[in-house]
C-alpha positions as CSV (number, residue, x, y, z in Angstrom):
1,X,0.0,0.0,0.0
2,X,1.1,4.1,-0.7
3,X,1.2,6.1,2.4
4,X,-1.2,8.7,1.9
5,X,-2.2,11.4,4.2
6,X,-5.3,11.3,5.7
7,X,-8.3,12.0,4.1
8,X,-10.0,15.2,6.1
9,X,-13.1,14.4,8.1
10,X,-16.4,14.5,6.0
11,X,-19.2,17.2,8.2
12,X,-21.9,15.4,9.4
13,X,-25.6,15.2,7.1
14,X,-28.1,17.5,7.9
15,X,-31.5,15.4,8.9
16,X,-33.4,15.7,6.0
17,X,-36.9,17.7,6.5
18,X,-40.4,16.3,5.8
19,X,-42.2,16.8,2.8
20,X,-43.9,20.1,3.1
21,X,-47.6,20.1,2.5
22,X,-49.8,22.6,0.7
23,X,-52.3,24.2,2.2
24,X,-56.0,22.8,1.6
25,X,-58.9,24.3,-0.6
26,X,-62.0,25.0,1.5
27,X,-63.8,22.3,0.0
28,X,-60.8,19.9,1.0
29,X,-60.6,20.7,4.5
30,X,-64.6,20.3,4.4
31,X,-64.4,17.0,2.9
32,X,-61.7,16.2,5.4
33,X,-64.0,17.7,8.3
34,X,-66.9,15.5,7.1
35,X,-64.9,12.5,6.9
36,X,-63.2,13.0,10.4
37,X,-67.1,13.6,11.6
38,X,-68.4,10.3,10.0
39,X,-65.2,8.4,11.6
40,X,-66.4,9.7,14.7
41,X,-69.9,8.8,14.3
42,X,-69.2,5.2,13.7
43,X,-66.3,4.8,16.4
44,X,-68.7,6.4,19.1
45,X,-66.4,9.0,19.6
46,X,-64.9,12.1,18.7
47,X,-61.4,11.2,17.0
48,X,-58.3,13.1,16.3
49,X,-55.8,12.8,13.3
50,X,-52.7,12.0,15.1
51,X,-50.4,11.7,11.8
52,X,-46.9,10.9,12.3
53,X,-43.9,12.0,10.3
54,X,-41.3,9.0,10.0
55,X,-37.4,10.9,10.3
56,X,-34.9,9.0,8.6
57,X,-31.7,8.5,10.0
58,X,-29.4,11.6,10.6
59,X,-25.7,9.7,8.8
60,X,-22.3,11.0,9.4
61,X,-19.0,10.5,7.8
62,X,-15.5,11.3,9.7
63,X,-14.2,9.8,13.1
64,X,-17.1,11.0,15.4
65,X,-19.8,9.3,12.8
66,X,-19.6,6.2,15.3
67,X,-22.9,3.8,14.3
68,X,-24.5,6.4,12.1
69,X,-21.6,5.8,9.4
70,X,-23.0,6.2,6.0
71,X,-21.6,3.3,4.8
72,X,-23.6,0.9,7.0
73,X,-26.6,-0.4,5.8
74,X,-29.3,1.8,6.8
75,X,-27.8,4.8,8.4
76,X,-29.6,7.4,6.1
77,X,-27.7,7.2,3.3
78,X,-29.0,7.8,-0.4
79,X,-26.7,5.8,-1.7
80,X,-28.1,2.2,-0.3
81,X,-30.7,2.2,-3.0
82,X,-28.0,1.9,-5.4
83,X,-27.1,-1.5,-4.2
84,X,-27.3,-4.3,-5.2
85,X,-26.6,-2.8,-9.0
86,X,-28.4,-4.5,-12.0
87,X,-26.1,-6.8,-13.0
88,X,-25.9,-10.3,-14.9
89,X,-27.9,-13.5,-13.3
90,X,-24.9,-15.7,-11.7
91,X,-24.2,-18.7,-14.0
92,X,-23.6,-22.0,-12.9
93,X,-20.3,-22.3,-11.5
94,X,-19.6,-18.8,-9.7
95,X,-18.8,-18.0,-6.2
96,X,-20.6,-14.4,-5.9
97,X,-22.5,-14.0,-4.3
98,X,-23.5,-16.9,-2.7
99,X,-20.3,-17.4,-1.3
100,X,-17.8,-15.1,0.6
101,X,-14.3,-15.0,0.0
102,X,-11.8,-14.8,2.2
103,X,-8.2,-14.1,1.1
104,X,-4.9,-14.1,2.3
105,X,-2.4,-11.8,0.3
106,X,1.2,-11.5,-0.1
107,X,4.1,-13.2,-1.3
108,X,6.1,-15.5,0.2
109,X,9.2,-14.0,-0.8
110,X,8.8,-11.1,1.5
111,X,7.9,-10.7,5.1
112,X,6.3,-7.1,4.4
113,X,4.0,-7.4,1.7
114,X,1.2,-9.6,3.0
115,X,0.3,-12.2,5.5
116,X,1.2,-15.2,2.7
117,X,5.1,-14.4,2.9
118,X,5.0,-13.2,6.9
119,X,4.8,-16.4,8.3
120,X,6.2,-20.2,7.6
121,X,3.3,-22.2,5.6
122,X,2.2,-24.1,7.9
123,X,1.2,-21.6,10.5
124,X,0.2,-19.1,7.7
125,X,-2.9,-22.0,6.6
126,X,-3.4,-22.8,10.2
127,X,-4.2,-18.9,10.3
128,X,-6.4,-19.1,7.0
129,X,-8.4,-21.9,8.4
130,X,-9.2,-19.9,11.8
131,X,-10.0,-17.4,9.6
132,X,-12.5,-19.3,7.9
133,X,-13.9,-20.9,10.8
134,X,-14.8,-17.4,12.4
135,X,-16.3,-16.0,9.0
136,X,-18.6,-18.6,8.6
137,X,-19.6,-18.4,12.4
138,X,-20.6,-14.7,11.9
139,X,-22.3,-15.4,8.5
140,X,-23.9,-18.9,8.1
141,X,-25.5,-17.3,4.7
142,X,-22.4,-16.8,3.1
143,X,-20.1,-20.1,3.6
144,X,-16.5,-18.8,2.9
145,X,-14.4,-20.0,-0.1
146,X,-10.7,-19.3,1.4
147,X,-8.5,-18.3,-1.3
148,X,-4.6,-17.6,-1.6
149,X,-4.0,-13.8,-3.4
150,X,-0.3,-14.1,-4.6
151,X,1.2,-10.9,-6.2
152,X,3.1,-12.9,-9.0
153,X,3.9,-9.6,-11.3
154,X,5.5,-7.2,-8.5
155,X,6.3,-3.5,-8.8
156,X,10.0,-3.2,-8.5
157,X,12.1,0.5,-7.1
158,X,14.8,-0.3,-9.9
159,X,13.8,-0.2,-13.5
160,X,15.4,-3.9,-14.7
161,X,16.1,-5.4,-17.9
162,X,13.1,-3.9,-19.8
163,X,13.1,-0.6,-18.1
164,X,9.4,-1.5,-16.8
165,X,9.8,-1.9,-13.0
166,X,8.3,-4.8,-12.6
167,X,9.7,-7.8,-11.3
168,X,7.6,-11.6,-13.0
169,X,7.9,-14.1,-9.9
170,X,8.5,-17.3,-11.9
171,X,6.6,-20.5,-12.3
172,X,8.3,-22.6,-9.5
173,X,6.9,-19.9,-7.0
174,X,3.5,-19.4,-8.6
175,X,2.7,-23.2,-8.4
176,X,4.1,-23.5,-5.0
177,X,1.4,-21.3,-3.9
178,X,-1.1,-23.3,-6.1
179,X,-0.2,-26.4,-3.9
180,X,-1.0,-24.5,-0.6
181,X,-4.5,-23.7,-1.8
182,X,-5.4,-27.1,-3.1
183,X,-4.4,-28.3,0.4
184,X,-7.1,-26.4,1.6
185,X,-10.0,-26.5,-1.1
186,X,-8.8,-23.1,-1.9
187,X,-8.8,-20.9,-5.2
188,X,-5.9,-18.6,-5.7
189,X,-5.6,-15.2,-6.9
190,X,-3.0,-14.2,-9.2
191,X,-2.1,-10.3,-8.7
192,X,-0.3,-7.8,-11.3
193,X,1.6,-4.7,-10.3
194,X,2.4,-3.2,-14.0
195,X,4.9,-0.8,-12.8
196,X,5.5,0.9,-16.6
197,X,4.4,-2.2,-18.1
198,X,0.9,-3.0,-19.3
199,X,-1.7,-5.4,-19.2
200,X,-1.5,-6.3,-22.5
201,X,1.9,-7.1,-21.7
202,X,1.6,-9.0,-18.5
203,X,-1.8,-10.7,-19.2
204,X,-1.3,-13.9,-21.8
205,X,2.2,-14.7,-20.1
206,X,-0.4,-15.5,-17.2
207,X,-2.8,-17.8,-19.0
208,X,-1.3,-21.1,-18.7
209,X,-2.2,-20.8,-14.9
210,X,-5.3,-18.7,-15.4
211,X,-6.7,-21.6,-17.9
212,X,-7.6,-23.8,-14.5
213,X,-10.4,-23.2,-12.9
214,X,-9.4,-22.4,-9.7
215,X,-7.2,-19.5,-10.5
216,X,-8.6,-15.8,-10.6
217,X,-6.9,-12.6,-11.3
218,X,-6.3,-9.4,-9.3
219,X,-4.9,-5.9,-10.8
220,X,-3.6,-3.3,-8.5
221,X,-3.8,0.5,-10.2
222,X,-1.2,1.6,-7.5
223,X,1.0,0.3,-9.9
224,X,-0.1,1.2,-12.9
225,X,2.3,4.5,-13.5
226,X,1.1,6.1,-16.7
227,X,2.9,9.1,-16.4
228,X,6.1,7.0,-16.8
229,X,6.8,7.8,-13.0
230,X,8.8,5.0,-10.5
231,X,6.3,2.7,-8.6
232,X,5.9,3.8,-5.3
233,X,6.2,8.0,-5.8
234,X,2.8,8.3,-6.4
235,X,-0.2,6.5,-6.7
236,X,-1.1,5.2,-10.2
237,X,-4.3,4.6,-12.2
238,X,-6.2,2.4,-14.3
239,X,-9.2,3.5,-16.5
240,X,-12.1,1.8,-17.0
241,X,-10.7,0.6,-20.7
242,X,-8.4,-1.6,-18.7
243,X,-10.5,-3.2,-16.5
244,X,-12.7,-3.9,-19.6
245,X,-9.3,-5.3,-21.3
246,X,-8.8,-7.5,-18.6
247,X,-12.6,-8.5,-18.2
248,X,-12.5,-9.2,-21.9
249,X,-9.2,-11.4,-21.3
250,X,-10.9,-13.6,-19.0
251,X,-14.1,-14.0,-20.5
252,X,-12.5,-15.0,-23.2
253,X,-10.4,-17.7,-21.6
254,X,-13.9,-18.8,-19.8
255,X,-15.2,-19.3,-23.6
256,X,-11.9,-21.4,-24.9
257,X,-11.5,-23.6,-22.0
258,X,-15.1,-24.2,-20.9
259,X,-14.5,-22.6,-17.5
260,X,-16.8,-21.1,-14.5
261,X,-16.8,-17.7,-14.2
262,X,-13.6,-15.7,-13.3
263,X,-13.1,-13.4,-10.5
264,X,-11.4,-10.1,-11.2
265,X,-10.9,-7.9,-8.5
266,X,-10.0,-4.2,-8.5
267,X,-7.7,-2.8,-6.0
268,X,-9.4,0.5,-5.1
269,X,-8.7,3.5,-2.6
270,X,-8.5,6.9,-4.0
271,X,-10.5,8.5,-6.7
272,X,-8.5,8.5,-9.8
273,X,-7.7,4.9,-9.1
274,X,-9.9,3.5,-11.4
275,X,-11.5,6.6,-13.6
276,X,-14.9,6.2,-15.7
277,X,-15.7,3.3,-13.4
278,X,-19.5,3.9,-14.8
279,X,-17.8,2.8,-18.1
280,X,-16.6,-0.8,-16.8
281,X,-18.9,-3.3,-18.6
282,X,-20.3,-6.5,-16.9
283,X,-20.2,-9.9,-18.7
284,X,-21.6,-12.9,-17.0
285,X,-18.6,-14.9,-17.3
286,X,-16.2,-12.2,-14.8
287,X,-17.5,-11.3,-11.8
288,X,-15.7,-7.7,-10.6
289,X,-15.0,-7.2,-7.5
290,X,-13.8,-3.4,-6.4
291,X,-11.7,-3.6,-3.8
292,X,-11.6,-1.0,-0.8
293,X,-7.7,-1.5,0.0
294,X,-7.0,1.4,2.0
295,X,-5.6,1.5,5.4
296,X,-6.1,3.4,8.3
297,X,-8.6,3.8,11.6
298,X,-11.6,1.7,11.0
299,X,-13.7,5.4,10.7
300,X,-11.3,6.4,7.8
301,X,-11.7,3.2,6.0
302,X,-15.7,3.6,6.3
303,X,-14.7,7.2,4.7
304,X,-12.8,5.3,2.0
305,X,-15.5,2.6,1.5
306,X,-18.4,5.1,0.9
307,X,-17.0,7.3,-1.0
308,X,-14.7,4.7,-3.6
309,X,-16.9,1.7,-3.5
310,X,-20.9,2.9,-2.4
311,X,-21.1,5.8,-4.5
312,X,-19.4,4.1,-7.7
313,X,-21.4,0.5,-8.3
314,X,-20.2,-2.0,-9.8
315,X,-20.7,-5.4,-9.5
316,X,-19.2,-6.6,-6.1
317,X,-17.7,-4.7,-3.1
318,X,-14.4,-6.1,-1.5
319,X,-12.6,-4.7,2.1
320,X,-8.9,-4.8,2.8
321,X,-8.0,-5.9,6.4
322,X,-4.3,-5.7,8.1
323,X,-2.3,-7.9,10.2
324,X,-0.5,-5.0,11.7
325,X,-1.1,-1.8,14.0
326,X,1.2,0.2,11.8
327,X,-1.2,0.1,8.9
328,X,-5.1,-0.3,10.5
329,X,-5.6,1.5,13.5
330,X,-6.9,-0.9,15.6
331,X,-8.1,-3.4,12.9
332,X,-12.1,-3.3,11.7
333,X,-13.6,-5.7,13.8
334,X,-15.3,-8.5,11.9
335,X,-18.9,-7.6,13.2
336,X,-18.6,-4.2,11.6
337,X,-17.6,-5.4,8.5
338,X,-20.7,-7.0,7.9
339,X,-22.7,-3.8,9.1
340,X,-21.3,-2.3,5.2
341,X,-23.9,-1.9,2.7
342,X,-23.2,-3.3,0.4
343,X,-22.0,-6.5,2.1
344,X,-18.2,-7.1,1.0
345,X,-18.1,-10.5,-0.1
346,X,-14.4,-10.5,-0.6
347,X,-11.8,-9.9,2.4
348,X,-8.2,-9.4,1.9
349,X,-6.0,-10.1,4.7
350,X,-2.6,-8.8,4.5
């Protein structure tokens, strides 16, 4: 993840004021009179109209918003309507949204990028399966499919061979990582930091492991430095074009090989991240996922969640969690995850 400063606290929503009424024509008020009269009549009794006005909930962003966060599910916010989105039936074969995903992210080739390379293999899928055990505690409705997110094209601080910064982990590693998910029923993730490369460049070098059925994809616009800048000075971009590029890649893969649906998910937490995301088309054979992957107190991350993944529909709505204090401040307790509207159905632990 790129440190970024903190986004400034949002003001809190007015409380949005009744409808205001009209006043009456005489005749209505005596057609009202008449009717309250005849009420009366056959009650016994003299009645009164004792109309209430229903107040929706007064929502708040920033870190006093507390349970009246706008990106929970009824806390007053507009934008709940928007969700679920109208998007293609689920064909036979895919994981959203019945399921939820639960993803551990990394590689193991470095103790600092993710939870899959901090810890021997062993303990790290000891950790995945408590993991799973306490989603699916929580959420009955949504049995988890645990999954293994390896960042196997890696955004390099020198420029290499090609002048791309990129580093491509090679095949040994990639189906080492395979085996540790097939040990546990898993699917895995593959994940592509472009540096100045492309897509189109990185893409069909990955198909002989995205082919199997179990594999998925992940692209991280951090990464993607359009402006020819070094990884990790700024914060890159992708446009809507390439997450249709790379929608279009795996759909088509899903045609030649007779496969389920993909996954592709959409590392997300700024707003030029992904620009024109009203422009990504949906195809029934890739199922997007956009990603909140920021870090920071659990208010902050609400922020980031409204504001990159609520008011921008898509498809499917992911959340990043972290291992360490450093990054999430304390970490977003599970409970409140699932208080998000919409429901991520897609957790990254790094």
């Amino acid at each position: 993840m790129f440190t970024g400063s903190a986004i400034a606290p949002w003001p809190v929503l007015a409380q949005a004021s009744p409808n205001a009424t009209s006043a009456g024509t005489g005749k209505a008020k005596k057609a009202t009179s008449a009717k309250k009269t005849s009420s009366a009549k056959a009650n016994g009794a003299a009645s009164q109209d004792t109309g209430t006005v229903v107040k929706r909930p007064v929502g708040a962003l920033g870190p006093q918003s507390g349970d009246r966060h706008l990106a929970y599910k009824g806390a007053g916010s507009d934008l709940d309507s928007l969700w679920p989105p109208k998007i293609p039936a689920p064909l036979p074969g895919s994981i959203l949204p019945a399921k939820r995903v639960i993803a551990f992210y990394g590689n193991p080739r470095s103790t600092r990028m993710g939870i899959l390379g901090e810890f021997a293999p062993d303990e790290m899928l000891r950790k995945l399966d408590r993991e799973v055990a306490e989603w699916n505690r929580l959420d009955p409705q949504h049995p988890v499919q645990p999954a293994l997110h390896l960042i196997a094209v890696v955004a390099a601080g020198d420029k290499g061979f090609d002048g791309k910064y990129r580093n491509r982990m090679d095949s040994t590693l990639i189906e080492q990582v395979y085996g540790w998910a097939k040990s546990r029923n898993a699917i895995m993730f593959i994940d592509v930091q472009v540096g100045l490369s492309t897509l189109q460049q990185e893409l069909p070098l990955l198909e002989r492991f995205l082919k199997r059925p179990d594999v998925h994809l992940g692209i991280d616009p951090e990464f993607s430095m359009k402006d020819g800048s070094r990884p990790g000075k700024k914060i890159g971009t992708y446009d809507a074009a390439d997450v249709n590029y790379a929608s279009r890649f795996l759909a088509e893969l899903v045609d030649k090989y007779k496969l389920p649906p993909k996954m592709l998910v959409i590392h997300r937490f700024t707003r030029k991240g992904v620009t024109n995301a009203d422009k990504i088309r949906l195809d029934p054979k890739v199922q997007i996922v956009m990603h909140m992957d920021g870090f920071g107190a659990p208010w902050l991350k609400r922020d980031s969640f409204y504001s990159y993944i609520k008011k921008e529909p898509v498809q499917f709505a992911g959340w990043k969690q972290f291992t360490k204090a450093k990054n999430d401040k304390p970490t977003t307790p599970r409970e409140e995850i699932l208080r998000l509207w919409p429901q991520p159905l897609y957790i990254q632990i790094q």
